[in-house]
C-alpha positions in Angstrom: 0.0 0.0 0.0 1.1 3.3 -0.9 1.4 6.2 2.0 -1.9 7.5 3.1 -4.1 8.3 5.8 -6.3 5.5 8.4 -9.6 4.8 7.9 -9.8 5.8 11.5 -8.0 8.9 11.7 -10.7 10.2 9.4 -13.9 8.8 12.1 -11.9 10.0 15.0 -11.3 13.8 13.4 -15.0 13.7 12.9 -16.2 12.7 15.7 -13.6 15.4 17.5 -11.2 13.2 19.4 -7.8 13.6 17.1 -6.4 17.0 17.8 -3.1 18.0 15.6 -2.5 20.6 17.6 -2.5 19.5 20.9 -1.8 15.8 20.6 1.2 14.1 21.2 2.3 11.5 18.0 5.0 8.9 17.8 6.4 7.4 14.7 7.8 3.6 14.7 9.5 1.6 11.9 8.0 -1.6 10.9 9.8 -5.1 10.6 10.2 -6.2 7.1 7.5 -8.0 4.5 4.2 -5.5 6.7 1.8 -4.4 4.6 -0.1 -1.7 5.9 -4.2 -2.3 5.8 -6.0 1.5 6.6 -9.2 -0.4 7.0 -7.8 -2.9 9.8 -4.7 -1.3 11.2 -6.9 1.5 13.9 -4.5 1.1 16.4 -1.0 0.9 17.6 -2.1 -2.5 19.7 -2.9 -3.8 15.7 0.3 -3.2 14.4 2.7 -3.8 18.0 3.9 -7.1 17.1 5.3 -6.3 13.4 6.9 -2.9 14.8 10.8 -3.5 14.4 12.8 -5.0 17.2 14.4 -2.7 19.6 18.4 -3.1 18.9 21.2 -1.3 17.0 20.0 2.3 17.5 16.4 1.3 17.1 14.2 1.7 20.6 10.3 0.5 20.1 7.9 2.9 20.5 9.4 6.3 21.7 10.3 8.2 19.0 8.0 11.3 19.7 7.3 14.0 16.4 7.5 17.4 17.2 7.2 21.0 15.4 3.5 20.2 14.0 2.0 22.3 11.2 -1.5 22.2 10.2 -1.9 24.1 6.5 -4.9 24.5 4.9 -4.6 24.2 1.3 -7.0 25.6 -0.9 -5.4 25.2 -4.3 -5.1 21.2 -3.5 -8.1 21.2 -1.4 -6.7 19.3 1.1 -5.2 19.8 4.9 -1.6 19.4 5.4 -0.3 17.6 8.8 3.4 18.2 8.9 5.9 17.5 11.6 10.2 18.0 11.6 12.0 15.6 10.6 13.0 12.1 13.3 16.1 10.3 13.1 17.5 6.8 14.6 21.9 6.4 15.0 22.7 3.0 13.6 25.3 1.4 16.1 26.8 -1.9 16.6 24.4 -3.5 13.7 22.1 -2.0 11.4 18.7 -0.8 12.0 16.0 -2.4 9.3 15.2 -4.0 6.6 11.9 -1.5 6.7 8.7 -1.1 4.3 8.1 2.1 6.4 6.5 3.9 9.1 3.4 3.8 10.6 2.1 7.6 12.9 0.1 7.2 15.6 -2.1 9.7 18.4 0.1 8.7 21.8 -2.4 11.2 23.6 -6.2 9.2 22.9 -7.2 6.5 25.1 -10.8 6.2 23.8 -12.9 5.4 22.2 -9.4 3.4 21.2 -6.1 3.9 22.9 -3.1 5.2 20.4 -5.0 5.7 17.2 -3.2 4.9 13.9 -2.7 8.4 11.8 -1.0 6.8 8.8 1.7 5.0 6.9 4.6 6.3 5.2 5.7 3.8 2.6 9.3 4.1 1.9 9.0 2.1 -1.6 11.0 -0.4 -0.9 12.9 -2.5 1.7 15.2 0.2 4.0 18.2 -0.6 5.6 20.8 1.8 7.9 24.0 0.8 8.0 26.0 0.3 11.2 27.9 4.0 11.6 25.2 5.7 9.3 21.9 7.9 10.1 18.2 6.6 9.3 16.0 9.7 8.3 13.1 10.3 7.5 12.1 13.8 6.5 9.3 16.3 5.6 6.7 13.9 7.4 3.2 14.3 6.5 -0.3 13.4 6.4 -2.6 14.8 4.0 -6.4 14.6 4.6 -8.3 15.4 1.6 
């Protein structure tokens, strides 16, 4: 599946429970073959056990976003979700392989605790290096 936004995400905005602003999100890596599902995947409990193993630089679940932007955009008619960019040392092994990442709302508890956001795809199997810096940059969800 390409990059896009959770089934969810979109039901929780609506019903007033996801703030952007306000909200704290985390970003994990996922262990190689996952394929994302944005009808199924709603929370981080559904994708826990194929989140990458803690080792080499990699630590599950704590990498917290920060610097959030929320741009309307008229000319695309959608709503940006932007955050800075996250990185992850690669030391005494390398961190991956990795399809991609999956955001999530560390803030919500209900209706459903930790709320899936989205997936970034990274097009392919991604691996850091031992010595070398995993990155990803200009993070963002677009709701349209």
């Amino acid at each position: 599946m390409a990059s896009g936004v959770t089934n969810k995400c979109l039901f929780l905005l609506a019903k007033k429970v996801i703030d952007f602003s306000a909200d704290s999100f985390k970003i994990i890596l996922m262990k190689s073959g996952f394929v994302f599902d944005r009808g199924t995947h709603h929370a981080y409990a559904d994708v826990s056990a194929n989140e990458l193993s803690t080792g080499y630089g990699y630590t599950q679940n704590t990498k917290t976003l920060s610097g959030v932007t929320v741009t309307e955009d008229d000319t695309n008619n959608r709503c940006s979700v932007t955050w800075s960019n996250v990185t992850w040392t690669a030391s005494g092994g390398s961190i991956g392989p990795t399809p991609g990442a999956i955001i999530f709302d560390d803030t919500v508890t209900t209706p459903i605790a930790d709320p899936i956001v989205g997936y970034i795809d990274f097009g392919g199997e991604q691996t850091q290096a031992d010595g070398g810096v995993a990155t990803i940059s200009s993070i963002e969800v677009r709701l349209a």
